[in-house]
Every structure is written in C-alpha cells, then in structure tokens.
N, C-alpha and C positions, 0 to 999 in steps of 0.2 A: 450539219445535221438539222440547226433549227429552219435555214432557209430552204432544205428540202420540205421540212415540214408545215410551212409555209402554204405550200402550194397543194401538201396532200389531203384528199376526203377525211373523215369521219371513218369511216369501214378499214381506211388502211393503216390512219394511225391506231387506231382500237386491235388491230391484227400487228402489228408491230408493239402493243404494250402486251396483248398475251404471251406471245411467241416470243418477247426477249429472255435469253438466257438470265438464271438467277443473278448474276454475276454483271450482268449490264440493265437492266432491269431501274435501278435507281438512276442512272445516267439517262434513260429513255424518258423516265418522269419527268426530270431535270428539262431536259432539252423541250418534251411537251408544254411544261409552266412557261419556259422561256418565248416557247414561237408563239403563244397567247392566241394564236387563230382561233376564231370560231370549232374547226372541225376539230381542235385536238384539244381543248376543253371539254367540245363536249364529248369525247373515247374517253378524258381525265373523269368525267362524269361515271360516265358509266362501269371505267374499271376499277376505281378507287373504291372501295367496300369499308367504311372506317369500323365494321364489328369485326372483320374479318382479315385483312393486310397485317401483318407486320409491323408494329411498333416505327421499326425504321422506315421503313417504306413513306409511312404515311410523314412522316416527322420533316423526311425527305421533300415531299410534295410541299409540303406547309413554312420549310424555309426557302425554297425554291419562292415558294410565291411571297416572302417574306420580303425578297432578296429583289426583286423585280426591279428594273429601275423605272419602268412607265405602265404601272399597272393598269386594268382596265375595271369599270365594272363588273363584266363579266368574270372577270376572276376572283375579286371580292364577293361576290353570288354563288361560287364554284364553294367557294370558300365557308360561307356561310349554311349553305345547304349543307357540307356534311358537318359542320360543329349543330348545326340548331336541335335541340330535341332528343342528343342519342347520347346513351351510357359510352363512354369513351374511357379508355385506358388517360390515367392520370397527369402521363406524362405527355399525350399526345393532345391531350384538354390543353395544358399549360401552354404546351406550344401554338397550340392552335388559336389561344387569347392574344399571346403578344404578335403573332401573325398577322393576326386582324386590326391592332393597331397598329404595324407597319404598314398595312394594304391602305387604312382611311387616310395616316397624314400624309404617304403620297399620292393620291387621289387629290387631295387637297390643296397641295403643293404643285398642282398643274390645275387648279382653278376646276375642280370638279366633285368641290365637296354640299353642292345641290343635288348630287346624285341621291336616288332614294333608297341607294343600296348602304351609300358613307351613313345617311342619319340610321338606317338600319344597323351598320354594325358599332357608332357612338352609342346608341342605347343597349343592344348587348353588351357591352361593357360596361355601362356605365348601371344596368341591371343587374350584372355580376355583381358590381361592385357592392350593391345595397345591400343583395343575399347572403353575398358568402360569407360564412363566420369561422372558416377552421384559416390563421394566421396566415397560413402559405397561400390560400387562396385570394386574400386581400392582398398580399406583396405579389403575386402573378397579374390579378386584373392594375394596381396601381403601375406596375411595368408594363403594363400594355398603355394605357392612357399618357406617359412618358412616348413611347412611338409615336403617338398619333400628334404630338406637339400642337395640340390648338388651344390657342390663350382663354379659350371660355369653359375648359377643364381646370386654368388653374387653381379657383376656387374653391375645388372639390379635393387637389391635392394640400393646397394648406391646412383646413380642418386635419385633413388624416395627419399632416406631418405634425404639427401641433399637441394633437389629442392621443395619437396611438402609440400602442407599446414600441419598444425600442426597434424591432424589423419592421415595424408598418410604416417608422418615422423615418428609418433609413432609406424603405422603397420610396414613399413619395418625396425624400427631398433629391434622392438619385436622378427619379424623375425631372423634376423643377430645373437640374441641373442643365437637364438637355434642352431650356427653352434659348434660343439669343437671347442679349443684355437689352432688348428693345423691351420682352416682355416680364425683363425683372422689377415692377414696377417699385414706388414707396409702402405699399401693401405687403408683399412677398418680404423688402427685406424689411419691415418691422417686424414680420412673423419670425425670419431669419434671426434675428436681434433676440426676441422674446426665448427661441431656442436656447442660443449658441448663453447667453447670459441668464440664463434657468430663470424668468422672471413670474413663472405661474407653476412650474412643476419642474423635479429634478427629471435629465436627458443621458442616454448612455455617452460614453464618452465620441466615437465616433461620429455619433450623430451631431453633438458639438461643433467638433470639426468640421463635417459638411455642411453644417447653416457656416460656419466663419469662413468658409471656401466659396461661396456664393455671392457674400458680402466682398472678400477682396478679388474676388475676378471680375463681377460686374458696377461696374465706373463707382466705387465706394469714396466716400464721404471722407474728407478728415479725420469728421469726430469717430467715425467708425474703424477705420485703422487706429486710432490712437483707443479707443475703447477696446479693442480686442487685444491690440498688443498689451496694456494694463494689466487687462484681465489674465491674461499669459504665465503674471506673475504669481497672481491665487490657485492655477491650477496644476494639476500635481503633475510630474517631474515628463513625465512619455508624453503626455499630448501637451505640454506647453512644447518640450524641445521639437514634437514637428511642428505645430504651428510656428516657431521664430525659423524654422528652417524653410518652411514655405514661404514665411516673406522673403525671407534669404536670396531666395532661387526669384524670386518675383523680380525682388532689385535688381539681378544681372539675366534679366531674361529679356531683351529688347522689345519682345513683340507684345511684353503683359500690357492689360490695358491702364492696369494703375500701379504704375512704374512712376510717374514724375509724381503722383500723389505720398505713394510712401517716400520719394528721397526728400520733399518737401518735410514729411512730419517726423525723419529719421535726423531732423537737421536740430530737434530739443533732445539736450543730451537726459533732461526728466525722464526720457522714454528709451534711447536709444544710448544702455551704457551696459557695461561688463555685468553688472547685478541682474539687469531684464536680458540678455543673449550669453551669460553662462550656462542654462541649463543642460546638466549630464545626460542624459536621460542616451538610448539605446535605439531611439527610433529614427529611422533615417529617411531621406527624400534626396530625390537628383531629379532635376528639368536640364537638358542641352539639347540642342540639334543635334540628330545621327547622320544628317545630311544635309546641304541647302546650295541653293542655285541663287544666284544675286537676281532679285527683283521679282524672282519667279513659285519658287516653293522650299516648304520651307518642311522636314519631319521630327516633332520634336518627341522624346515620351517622358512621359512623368512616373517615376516607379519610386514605391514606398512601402516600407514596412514601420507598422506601428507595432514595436515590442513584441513583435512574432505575429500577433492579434490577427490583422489585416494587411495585406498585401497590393500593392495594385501596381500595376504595370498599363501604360496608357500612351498608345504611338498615333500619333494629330497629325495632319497635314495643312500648315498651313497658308493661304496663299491670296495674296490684295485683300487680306483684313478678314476672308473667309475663311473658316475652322470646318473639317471637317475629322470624326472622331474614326480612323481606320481600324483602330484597335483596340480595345481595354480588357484583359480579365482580371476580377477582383477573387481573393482568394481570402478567406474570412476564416478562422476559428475563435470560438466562445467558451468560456467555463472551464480554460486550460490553467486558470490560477493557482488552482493546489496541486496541480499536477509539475509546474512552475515555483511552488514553494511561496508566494505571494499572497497578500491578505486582499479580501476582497473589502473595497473603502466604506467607511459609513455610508448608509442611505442608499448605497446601490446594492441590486439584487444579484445571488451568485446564480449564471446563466449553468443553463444547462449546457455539456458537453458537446459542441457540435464543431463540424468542419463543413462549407461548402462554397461554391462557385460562382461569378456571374459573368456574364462576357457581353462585350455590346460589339459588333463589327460593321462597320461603314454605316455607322449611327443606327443599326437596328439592333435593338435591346435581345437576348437569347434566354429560352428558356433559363432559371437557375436550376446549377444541379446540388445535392445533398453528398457528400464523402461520407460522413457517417453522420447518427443522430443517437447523445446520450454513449454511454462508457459497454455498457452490452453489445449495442452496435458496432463499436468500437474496436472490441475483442474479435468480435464475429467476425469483421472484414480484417483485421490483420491476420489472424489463423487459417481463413479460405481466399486472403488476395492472391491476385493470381500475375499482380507482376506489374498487370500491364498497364500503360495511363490509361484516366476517361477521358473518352472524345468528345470535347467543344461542338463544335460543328465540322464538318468534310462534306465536300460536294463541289460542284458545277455549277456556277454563277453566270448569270449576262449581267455586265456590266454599263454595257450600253450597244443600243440598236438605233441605229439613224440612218434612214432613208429619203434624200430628198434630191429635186427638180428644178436646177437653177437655169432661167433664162440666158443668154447671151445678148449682146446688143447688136450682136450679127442677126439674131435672129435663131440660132442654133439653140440647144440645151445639156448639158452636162449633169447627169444622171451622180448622184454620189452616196455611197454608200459607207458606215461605218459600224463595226461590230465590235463589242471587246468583252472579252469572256474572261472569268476568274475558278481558278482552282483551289480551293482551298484545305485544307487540316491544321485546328486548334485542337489541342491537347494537353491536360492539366492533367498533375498525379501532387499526392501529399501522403507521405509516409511517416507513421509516428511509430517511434521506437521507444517501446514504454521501458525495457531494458537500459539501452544507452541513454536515455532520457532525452529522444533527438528530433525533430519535427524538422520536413525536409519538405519542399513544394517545387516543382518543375513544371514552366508552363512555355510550351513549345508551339509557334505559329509558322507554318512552312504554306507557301503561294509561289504562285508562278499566274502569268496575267500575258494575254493574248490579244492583239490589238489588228484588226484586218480592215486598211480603208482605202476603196478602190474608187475611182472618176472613170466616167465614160462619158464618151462627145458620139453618140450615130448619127452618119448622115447619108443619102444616099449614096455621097463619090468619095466618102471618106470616114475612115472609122478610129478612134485612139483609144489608147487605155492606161490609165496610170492607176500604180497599186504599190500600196506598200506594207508590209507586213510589219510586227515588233512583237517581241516576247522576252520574258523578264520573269526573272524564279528568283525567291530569296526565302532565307530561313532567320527568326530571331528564337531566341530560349533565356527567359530570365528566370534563375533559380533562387531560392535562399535556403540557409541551411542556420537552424537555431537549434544551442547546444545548452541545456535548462542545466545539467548537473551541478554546476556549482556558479558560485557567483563573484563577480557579475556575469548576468548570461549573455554568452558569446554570440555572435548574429555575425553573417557573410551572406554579402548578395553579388549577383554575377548577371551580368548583362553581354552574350556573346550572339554577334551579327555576322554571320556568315557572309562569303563573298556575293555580291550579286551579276551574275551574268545577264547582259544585257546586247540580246540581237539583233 
C-alpha cells in the first residue's frame, strides 16, 4: 500500500482518505504518514480537520508520525501546522507535544537539526514549557523534551527535576533517563546525588530511587555505590529492599556497565553483610534474558513492583553495547496508604488518590494516561467500568524503508529494496476491589513484525530477482495481583511469553 502510494497524485490519495470505509480509515492515515510523499502529506493536509476528526483518528496521525523512522521536514510542518494556534481536545494537545519531540530528535539524529522547522518545534516546546502551569501540562511538555534527546535541553531538565513537585521531578529525571552514559556528565549526577541523598529538600520516595538508578547505570564512581548502598541502611524498609535488589540483579547481569565496579566495592564486608542485604520489605525486581543469540542480541526486561505503588515492566534489546528501549509500561498508584492500612511517614505528604499509565515503545515516550483521579473518580469508574482494558497504543508502524543503488564492478547495478512494517496493541487495565481489598494490574503487548527485502540486477539480456520475506508475531502479559487485607500484604507477579512464531 505505502509503495503504491508512493507513486500516487494529491487528488487520488485525498479521494482514497474520503472514500475509505470507517473501519479502514485509520490504516489509510497510517499508510499516508508512512509513504511521507509530497502528494499524500499534502491530502493529510487537507483532510485532517483537528476541530472536527475524531479524537482517534487524529491520535492515529500523530503516532504514526511519532513512529516514523526517517522523518522529514515536511512532516514536522504537517505536524506543526495543525498543533500551532487551535483549541484542541486535551488528550490530542498531549499527544501531539510528545510527537513533536519524537519528529525533532529524529530529524536530529540524521544530521538535520539546522532545519528551521527542528528550531521551530524546540521552542514550541520549550515555550510550552515556560507557560504551562496546571501539573499534567509540565510532566507532558518535560516528556516531550525527553524524545527529542538533545544535550543542550538537559539544563532545563535538571532545575525541574531538582526544584519540582514530586511528578514534575519524576518526569524530568524519566526524561534524563533516556540520554546515553556520554551525556551523563559530573553535573547531572551531582544533581542525581543532591536528589537521591535529600541534601536541599525532602523527595518522594520513587523519585529517590530514580536519581540512585542513573547513578548506578551510568559508569558510577566507588564512592557512589558505597554512598548509596550506606544510605540503603537509613531508609525505610520498601525502597531500601529494592534498591539492594537492583544492585543484586546488577551483579549477575553481564552486560551492566558497573558490574566489576560493585563486585570491587562488595569485596568490604563494612558494606556487604547480612545487616545491609537483610531487608524484608515486599518489593520485588527480576533482570534476565527472555532470549539471546551469542554475539548477536540480546532481550532483557526489567519488571518491578514497589509495594503495589509502582510497577514497571521494561523489555531492551541489546546488541554491540547498543540499548535500544522496545518496550516499557509503568503502571503507578498514589495515596493507596490508608486504603493499605499504612501510616504515611514524617515529612512526607499524603498524595492524593490516583492510578495511571506511561508507556515508552521503540524509545518514543507515549502520551500518559489517568485510571482514575482522587476516590469519587474512583467509585464512578468502578460502578460504570465496562470491562474492558485501556489501549496503550494499536496501529500500523514502518519500521524501516530503504531504497538504494549499488554499483557492480562489472559495471551493472542491483537495485535493493527493504521494508519492515510493525503491528501493534498495548493494553493496560488495573482493577481495584474496595470489597476484597484487591488491586490487580494487566499489561498485555501483542506484535507481529513484517520484514520485505528484495535485489534486483536489470540488464538488457538478463534480468534476476532475489526476495525474501520474514514475519514474526508474539505476545507478552505481565500481571500482578496485591492482596492488602491482612498482613503482611500478599504480592504475586506473573510474567507469561507466549510461543513465538517465526516465518
């Protein structure tokens, strides 16, 4: 479909987006984002109405171009023009910001962030960012600046992670996360340090944990594993036991980058005895390979529940020292303490009741969604839910388009062509049972991935053709189930990989 569309006018793609059935209609946008031609940007132009489409529809367009893997200008301007200047449904605003930092930092990442369209959409953003004052709005533009990964944002990410309330500190150090260990300089982790060690203001507890996660993944210091594991001992019972369980998993994980650094500083029994790695605590973490090829690649994920709190499930690919994030959805509830029978600690504030989402897929950050907000909410979607999970993202991806023209030393040329398309549905549900006292979370990722690459040699007295097709469908579902009734509270997580078929 995209290489038909390729080759078709303006008039015929724009008569093919009216006239697709409702039901094919999102697949038709899909495929227009994807073939990036001139002529079917601009029918995307013309048909897309963002006061008037569909929520989804447009949501559709805006991950499509999200998702791109060689975007152009012109679709960052496609892009731009309908976000600039217009009343937009809330959810399609969000979308449309981390969009736009997916479209600059790969624009940028093919050497084309001189474009006047990249510094046009770095300063929408980074204009968002000065304006907005309602919470959600600063954690959407600070996850956008996260996409766009350019080291002369990170600046603007530490103030916030430093200075802001406990979601505005967890967006930007989320962000921070996604830079390489190139641009974690001695700046970032003294702010990291200043966090994770409250040395100007107390930090939620999570957020702790993510400045001390920053600190031992990128090439950390001695003193700095021995300072955090210390500190491990002062803090209370849930988040010391994951942090010793994250170095845990670090020590037998081959491929961590400070692996010989902790067994170096695990070798003074001062640090490394039965009193600092007893802790009871309920929170769990697991790192292993789900798969790996010797020399070749490698699938690890990292999945954790902190005391029911926070979730996160995170499947990497990684391959000659290269990390690429395929998968992450973080699944978060706040202010579940007295509902949990649990006192909220000195000096920290009892949060407001809330449950919601984040997902990041082939390292593009996705809108967050809300499950509820506050205990009225709460009621209101347990008495009218209607069953069914919320969908992450679903759609039709290119994954990669490669057209090129290689010489022979005969003198001939072999034409070679490569496509690979992705299908996707992520879907997250979390059900609480104020009855059974039961908080239950299902996050299910099903894909199937289509790989088309063909060589062609024409010559006047002689023509060949080699072509090889591959496709590959898989499903994962990691569930947990926490049972608050009585104590201690019970916790079960379940991590089930379906067979994978492969053609």
């Amino acid at each position: 479909f995209i290489q038909m569309l390729h080759s078709a006018k303006k008039r015929d793609v724009l008569q093919l987006l009216r006239r697709a059935p409702e039901e094919m209609l999102p697949f038709v946008v899909e495929a227009a984002v994807a073939a990036q031609s001139v002529a079917s940007l601009a029918a995307l132009s013309d048909f897309l109405d963002f006061s008037k489409e569909p929520r989804a529809l447009l949501e559709k367009f805006l991950y499509a171009a999200a998702f791109s893997p060689r975007p152009s200008g012109e679709l960052l301007r496609l892009v731009l023009d309908k976000l600039d200047g217009k009343q937009l449904a809330p959810e399609v605003q969000e979308t449309g910001i981390v969009a736009l930092g997916s479209l600059v930092g790969k624009l940028c990442q093919q050497k084309l962030c001189g474009l006047q369209e990249v510094a046009h959409g770095v300063e929408t953003i980074l204009a968002g960012l000065r304006d907005a004052e309602a919470e959600s709005e600063v954690v959407t533009y600070l996850l956008a600046l996260g996409n766009t990964m350019l080291p002369e944002t990170i600046p603007t990410l530490l103030d916030r992670a430093e200075e802001g309330p406990a979601a505005i500190t967890a967006a930007a150090i989320s962000a921070l996360r996604r830079f390489p260990a190139g641009h974690i300089s001695g700046k970032v982790k003294r702010v990291m340090r200043r966090i994770f060690h409250e040395k100007r203001k107390s930090y939620e507890k999570t957020c702790r944990l993510a400045a001390a996660e920053i600190l031992l993944d990128n090439e950390p210091s001695p003193m700095d594993v021995i300072n955090i594991l210390l500190a491990a001992n002062e803090l209370e019972t849930e988040t010391a036991a994951f942090l010793l369980l994250k170095v845990r998993n670090s020590l037998r994980a081959d491929h961590h980058p400070a692996r010989k650094i902790m067994k170096d500083v695990m070798r003074d029994p001062r640090i490394n005895n039965y009193n600092s790695f007893s802790k009871a605590g309920i929170s769990s973490s697991f790192s292993g390979p789900l798969t790996a090829e010797e020399k070749h690649l490698n699938a690890k994920p990292f999945d954790y529940c902190k005391n029911g709190r926070r979730c996160v499930s995170d499947f990497s690919l990684l391959s000659h020292g290269q990390r690429l994030r395929a998968a992450q959805v973080t699944i978060e509830a706040q202010g579940m303490e007295s509902m949990m029978g649990e006192n909220v600690l000195e000096g920290e504030e009892e949060s407001e009741l809330t449950a919601g989402m984040s997902a990041i897929f082939f390292d593009v950050q996705l809108r967050p969604i809300v499950f509820f907000q506050g205990y009225t909410d709460l009621m209101a979607k347990v008495l009218l839910s209607s069953g069914e999970p919320t969908s992450v993202v679903k759609g039709n991806l290119l994954l990669m388009d490669h057209h090129q023209v290689i010489p022979l030393q005969s003198g001939f040329q072999v034409t070679v062509k490569l496509q690979g398309g992705l299908g996707l549905d992520i879907s997250a549900d979390m059900d609480v049972s104020i009855w059974e006292q039961e908080l239950q979370t299902s996050i299910s990722a099903r894909g199937g991935l289509a790989i088309d690459f063909q060589a062609e040699l024409d010559t006047p007295f002689l023509q060949a053709t080699v072509r090889s097709q591959t496709e590959l469908e898989t499903s994962i579902h990691f569930d947990t189930m926490l049972r608050f009734s009585g104590s201690p509270v019970l916790m079960c997580l379940q991590l089930r990989k379906e067979q994978v078929p492969y053609r």
